[in-house]
C-alpha positions in Angstrom: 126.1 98.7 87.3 126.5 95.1 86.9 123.6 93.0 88.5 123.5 90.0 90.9 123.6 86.7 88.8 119.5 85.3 89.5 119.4 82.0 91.4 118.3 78.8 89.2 114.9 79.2 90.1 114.4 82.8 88.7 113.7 84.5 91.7 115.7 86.7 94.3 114.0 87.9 97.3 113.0 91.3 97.2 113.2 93.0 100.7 111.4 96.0 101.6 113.7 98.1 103.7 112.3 101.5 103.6 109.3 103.4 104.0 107.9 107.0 104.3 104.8 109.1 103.9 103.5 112.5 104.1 100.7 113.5 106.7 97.7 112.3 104.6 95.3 115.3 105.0 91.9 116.3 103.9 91.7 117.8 100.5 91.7 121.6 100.0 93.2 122.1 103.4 97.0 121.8 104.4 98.1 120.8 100.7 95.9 122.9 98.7 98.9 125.1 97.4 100.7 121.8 96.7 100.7 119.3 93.2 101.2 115.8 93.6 104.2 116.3 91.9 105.3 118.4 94.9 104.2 115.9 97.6 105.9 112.9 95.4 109.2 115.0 95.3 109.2 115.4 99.1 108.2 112.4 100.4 111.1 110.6 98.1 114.1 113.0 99.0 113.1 112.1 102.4 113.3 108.9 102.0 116.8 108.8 100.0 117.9 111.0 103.4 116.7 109.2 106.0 117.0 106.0 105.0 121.0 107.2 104.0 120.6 105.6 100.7 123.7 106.2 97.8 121.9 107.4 95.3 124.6 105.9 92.8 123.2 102.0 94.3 119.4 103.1 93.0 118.2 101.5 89.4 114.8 102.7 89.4 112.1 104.3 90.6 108.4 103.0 89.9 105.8 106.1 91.0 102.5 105.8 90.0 99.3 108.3 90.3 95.5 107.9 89.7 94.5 111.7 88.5 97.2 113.1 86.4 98.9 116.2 86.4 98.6 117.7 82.8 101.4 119.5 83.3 103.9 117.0 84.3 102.2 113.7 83.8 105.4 111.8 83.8 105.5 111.7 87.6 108.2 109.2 88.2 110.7 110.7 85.8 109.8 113.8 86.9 111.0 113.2 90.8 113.8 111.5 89.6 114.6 115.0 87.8 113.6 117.1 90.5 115.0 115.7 93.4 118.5 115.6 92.0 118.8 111.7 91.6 121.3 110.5 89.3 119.8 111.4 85.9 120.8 107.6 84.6 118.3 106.4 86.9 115.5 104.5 84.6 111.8 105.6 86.3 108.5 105.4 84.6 104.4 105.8 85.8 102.1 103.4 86.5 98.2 103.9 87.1 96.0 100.7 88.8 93.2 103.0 90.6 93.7 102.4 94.1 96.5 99.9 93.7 98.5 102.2 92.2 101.3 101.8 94.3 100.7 98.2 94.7 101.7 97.7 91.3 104.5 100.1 91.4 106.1 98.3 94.0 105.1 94.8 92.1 107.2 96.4 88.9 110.1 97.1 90.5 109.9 93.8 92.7 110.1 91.7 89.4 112.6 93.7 88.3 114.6 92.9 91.0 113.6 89.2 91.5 115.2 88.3 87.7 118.1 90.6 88.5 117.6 93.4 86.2 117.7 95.7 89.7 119.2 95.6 92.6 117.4 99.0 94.5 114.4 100.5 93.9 112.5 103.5 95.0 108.5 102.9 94.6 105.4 104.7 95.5 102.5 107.0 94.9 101.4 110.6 94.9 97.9 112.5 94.8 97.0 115.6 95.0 92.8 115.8 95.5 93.3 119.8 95.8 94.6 119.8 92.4 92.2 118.0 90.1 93.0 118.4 86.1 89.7 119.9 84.6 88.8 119.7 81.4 87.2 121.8 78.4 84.2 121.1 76.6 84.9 119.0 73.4 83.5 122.3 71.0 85.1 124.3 72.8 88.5 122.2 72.7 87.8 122.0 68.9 87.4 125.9 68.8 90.2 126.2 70.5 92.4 124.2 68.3 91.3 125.8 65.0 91.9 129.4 66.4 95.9 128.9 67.2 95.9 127.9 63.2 94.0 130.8 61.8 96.3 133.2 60.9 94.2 136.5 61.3 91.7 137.8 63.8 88.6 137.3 62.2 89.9 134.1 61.2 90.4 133.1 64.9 87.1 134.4 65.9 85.2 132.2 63.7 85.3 128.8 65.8 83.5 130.5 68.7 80.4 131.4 66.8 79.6 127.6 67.5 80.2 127.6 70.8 76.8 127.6 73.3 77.2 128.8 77.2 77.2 125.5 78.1 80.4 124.2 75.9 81.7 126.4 78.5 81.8 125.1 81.5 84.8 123.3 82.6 84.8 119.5 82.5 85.6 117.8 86.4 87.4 114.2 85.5 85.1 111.2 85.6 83.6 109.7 89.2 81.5 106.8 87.4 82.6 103.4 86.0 82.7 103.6 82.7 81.2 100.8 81.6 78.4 100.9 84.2 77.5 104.4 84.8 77.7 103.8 88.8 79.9 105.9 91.1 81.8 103.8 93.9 79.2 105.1 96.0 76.3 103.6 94.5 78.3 100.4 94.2 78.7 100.4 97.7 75.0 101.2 98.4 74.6 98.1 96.3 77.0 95.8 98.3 75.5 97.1 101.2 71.9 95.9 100.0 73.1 92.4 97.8 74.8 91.7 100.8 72.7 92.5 103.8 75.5 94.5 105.6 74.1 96.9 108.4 74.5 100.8 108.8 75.6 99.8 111.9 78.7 97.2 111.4 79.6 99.8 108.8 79.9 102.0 111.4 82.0 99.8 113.5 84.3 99.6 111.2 84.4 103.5 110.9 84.6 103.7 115.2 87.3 101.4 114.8 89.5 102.9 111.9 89.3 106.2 114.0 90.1 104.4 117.6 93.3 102.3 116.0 94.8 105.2 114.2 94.3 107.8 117.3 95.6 104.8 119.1 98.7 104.4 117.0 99.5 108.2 116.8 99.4 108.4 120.7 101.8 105.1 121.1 104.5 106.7 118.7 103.5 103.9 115.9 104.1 106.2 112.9 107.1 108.5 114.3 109.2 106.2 111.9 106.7 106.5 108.9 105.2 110.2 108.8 107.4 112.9 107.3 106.6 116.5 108.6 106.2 118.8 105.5 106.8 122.8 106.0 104.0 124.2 103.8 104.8 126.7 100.9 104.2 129.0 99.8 104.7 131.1 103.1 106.2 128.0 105.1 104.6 129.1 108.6 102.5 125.9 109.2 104.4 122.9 109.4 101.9 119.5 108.7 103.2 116.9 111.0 100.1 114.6 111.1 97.1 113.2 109.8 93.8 115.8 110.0 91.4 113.2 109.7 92.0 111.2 112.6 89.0 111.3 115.0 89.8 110.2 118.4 86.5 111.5 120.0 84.5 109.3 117.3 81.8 107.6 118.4 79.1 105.2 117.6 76.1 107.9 118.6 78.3 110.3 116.2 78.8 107.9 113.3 74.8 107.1 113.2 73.7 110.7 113.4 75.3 111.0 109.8 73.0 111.1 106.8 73.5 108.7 104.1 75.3 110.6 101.0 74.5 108.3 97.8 71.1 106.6 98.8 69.4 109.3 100.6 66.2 107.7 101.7 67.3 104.1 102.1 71.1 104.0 102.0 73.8 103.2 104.9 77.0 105.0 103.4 78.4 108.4 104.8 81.0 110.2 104.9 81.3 108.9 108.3 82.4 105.7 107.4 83.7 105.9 103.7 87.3 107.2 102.9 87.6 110.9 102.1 88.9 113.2 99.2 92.9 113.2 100.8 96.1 114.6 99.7 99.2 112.6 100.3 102.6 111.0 99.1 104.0 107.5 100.0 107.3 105.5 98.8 109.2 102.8 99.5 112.6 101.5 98.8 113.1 98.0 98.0 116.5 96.0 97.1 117.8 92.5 96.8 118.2 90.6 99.9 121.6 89.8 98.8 122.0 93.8 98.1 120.4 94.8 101.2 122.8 92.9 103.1 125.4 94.2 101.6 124.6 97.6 102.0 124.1 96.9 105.7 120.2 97.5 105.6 118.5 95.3 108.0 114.9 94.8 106.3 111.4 95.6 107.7 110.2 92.3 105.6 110.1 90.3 102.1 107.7 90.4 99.5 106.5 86.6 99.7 103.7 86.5 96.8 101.4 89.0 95.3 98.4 88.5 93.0 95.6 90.7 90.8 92.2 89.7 90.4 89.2 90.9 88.8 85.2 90.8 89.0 82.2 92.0 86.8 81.8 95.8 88.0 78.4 95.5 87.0 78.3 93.1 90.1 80.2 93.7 93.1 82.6 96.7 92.6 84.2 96.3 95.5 85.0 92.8 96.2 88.7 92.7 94.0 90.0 91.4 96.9 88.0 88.8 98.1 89.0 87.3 94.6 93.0 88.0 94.8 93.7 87.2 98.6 93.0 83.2 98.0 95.3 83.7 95.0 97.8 85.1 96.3 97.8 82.9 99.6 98.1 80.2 97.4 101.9 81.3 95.8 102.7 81.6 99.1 101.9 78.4 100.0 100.2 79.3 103.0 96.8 79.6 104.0 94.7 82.4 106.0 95.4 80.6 109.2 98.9 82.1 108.5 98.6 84.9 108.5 99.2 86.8 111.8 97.5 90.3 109.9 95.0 91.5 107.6 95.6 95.2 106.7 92.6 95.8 104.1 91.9 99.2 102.4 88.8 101.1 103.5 87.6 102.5 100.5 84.1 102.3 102.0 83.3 100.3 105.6 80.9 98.3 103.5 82.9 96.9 101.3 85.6 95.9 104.2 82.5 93.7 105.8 81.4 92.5 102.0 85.1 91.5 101.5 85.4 89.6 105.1 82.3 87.9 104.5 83.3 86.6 100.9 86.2 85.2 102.5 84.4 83.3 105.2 81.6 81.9 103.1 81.1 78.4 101.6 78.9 79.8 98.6 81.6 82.2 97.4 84.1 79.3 97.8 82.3 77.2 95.4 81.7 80.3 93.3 85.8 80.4 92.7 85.9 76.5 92.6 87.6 76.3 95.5 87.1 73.6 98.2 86.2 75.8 100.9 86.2 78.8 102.6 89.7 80.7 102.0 88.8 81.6 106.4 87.3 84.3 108.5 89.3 87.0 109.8 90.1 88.1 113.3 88.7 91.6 113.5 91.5 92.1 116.3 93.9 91.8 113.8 92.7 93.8 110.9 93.7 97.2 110.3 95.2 97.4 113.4 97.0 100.5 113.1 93.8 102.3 111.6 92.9 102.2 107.9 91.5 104.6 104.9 88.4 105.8 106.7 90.6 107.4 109.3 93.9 108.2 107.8 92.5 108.9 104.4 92.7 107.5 101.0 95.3 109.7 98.4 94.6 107.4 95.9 98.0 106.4 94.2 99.7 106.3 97.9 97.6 104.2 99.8 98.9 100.7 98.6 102.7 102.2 99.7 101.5 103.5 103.0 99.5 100.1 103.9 102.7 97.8 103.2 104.9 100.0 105.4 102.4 100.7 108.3 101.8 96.8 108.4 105.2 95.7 108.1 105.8 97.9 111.6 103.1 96.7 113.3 104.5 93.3 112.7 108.0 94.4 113.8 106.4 96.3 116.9 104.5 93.5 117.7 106.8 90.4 116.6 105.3 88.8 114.6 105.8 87.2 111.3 103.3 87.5 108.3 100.8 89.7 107.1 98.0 89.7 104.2 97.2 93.2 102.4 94.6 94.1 100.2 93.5 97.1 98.1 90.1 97.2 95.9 90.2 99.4 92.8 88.3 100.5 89.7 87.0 98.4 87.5 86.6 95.1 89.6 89.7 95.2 90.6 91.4 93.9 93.6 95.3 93.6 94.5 96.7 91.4 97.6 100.1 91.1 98.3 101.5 88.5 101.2 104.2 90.2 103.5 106.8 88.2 105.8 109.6 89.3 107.9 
């Protein structure tokens, strides 16, 4: 398919003009039965339908997802396959922790902005219910020299290594790397470096809860939720989110005991994100393609940015670092910005975030003149976040750019800001405008 020639500057406008989700839901619940593969197949030939795309417009498809399925862990080829899309279509896998889908979407975006795309389909898929687990390295070893022994005894032999503990399966890794520290403790940390209270942690939990069961009730995600009919005996239909709390309280929240810092923490389940299946995509095109197509977009992708700290330092705070950055392509500045949808991987690290933003000393610690601006807590996450809805890793950025770019239509207005932290120090904002 021949492309659009690219303006003189280099850059089309990539429009957003499609969105779609699964519920997210608890892990080892409603989804248990399913991979991500499944939900990531779903949620896209949903998508194509509802949105009434051609599939002969789509170029590519950009899918992305955090903990692999060994058995297919080309995901994005693999839905291309399975959901009977054109088999031309080019698609690849990308992985960036929690901003997985933030950077699928950013992939295909450049694609499209220097005309080597016109359509897109991008998103994420996670399946918590269906973690890979690993062998034992001796035992992996043992394994490997048995299917090249050519007799029994010969196949026998690489076991009589093997102790009861080489045995026991291998769950993927929970710590950084390089540090040792589970996000948990890194939050404990922030919480401590940063003097943020159990308690404004646990408004930010009350508040996830109140905006989500708020949303639900008003009809706010009839346009984004899918309903899935659950294999394998497809008598339970999931048609919403099972984490939502709408009888949360603040009396409920405190009564929880702290999970990773058991004698002086603040974090608990209550107001981190939970282990959550899920599936989320988008479809992106040209503005000139949209147009012609007769799409009428939710909103463009103004600017986008990725940003990095020490993780030996403050885990968490990616986004305090990208936001400024990517305010400044845009050419705009927070006061702009009409609002904030941040990622709740952890309450604490939303109010370690918001305080970065608003203070003088971190200004001067990214050489900038000032602070980048404090943010109305009216106007962030105002259709719930992470803690209530749930975190599927490799979805999340996908369903935060759709659920934000409705809010804006529902409540006419113009611009938003998002930002996802992620593994390793980093932190992914993208600036949003309809």
């Amino acid at each position: 398919m021949a492309k659009a020639k690219v303006p003189a500057n280099g850059h089309r406008r990539v429009a957003i003009v499609g969105g779609l989700r699964t519920p997210f839901v608890k892990a080892n619940t409603v989804f248990n039965d399913l991979s991500a593969l499944d939900l990531g197949r779903l949620v896209v030939q949903e998508l194509v339908q509802r949105t009434e795309l051609d599939a002969k417009e789509l170029d590519l498809v950009v899918f992305g997802q955090v903990i692999p399925t060994l058995t297919a862990p080309s995901v994005a080829r693999e839905i291309v396959l399975l959901t009977g899309l054109p088999r031309r279509v080019e698609a690849h896998t990308v992985m960036r922790a929690c901003a997985t889908s933030i950077q699928s979407m950013v992939a295909a975006a450049n694609e499209i902005s220097l005309g080597n795309a016109d359509v897109a389909i991008t998103g994420g898929t996670e399946s918590m219910s269906d973690p890979p687990l690993f062998t034992s390295r001796p035992l992996a070893q043992a394994l490997v020299s048995a299917s090249k022994a050519k007799n029994l005894p010969a196949k026998l032999k690489p076991f009589q290594k093997i102790k009861a503990k080489d045995l026991l399966p291998v769950p993927p890794a929970i710590a950084e790397y390089t540090t040792g520290m589970s996000m948990g403790d890194s939050a404990e940390k922030m919480a401590k470096e940063n003097g943020i209270s159990r308690r404004e942690q646990d408004e930010i939990a009350l508040a996830s809860h109140q905006n989500a069961a708020r949303a639900w009730k008003q009809g706010a995600f009839a346009d984004e939720v899918m309903r899935v009919p659950v294999p394998p005996r497809y008598k339970e239909t999931a048609s919403t989110d099972n984490i939502v709390r709408e009888d949360s309280t603040l009396e409920a929240l405190a009564a929880l005991k702290p999970v990773f810092d058991r004698r002086y923490g603040t974090v608990t389940a209550g107001n981190a994100s939970p282990l959550t299946d899920g599936a989320a995509a988008l479809l992106l095109m040209s503005e000139e393609k949209a147009k012609a197509l007769g799409y009428q977009p939710l909103g463009f992708l103004r600017s986008h940015a990725f940003a990095a700290t020490d993780p030996g330092d403050q885990l968490l705070q990616g986004p305090a670092y990208a936001a400024p950055i990517a305010l400044d392509r845009a050419g705009m500045s927070l006061k702009d910005i009409d609002l904030v949808d941040m990622h709740e991987a952890f309450a604490v690290q939303v109010a370690s975030n918001l305080q970065a933003l608003a203070s003088k000393a971190f200004a001067e610690k990214l050489g900038r003149p000032g602070p980048v601006g404090e943010v109305d807590r009216s106007r962030l996450n105002v259709h719930g976040g992470s803690i209530a809805l749930g975190h599927p890793f490799a979805a999340t950025g996908a369903r935060i750019i759709h659920q934000v770019l409705r809010a804006l239509k529902r409540k006419n207005l113009g611009t938003a800001l998002v930002t996802v932290c992620a593994q390793g120090g980093n932190g992914a904002a993208v600036v949003l405008e309809r």
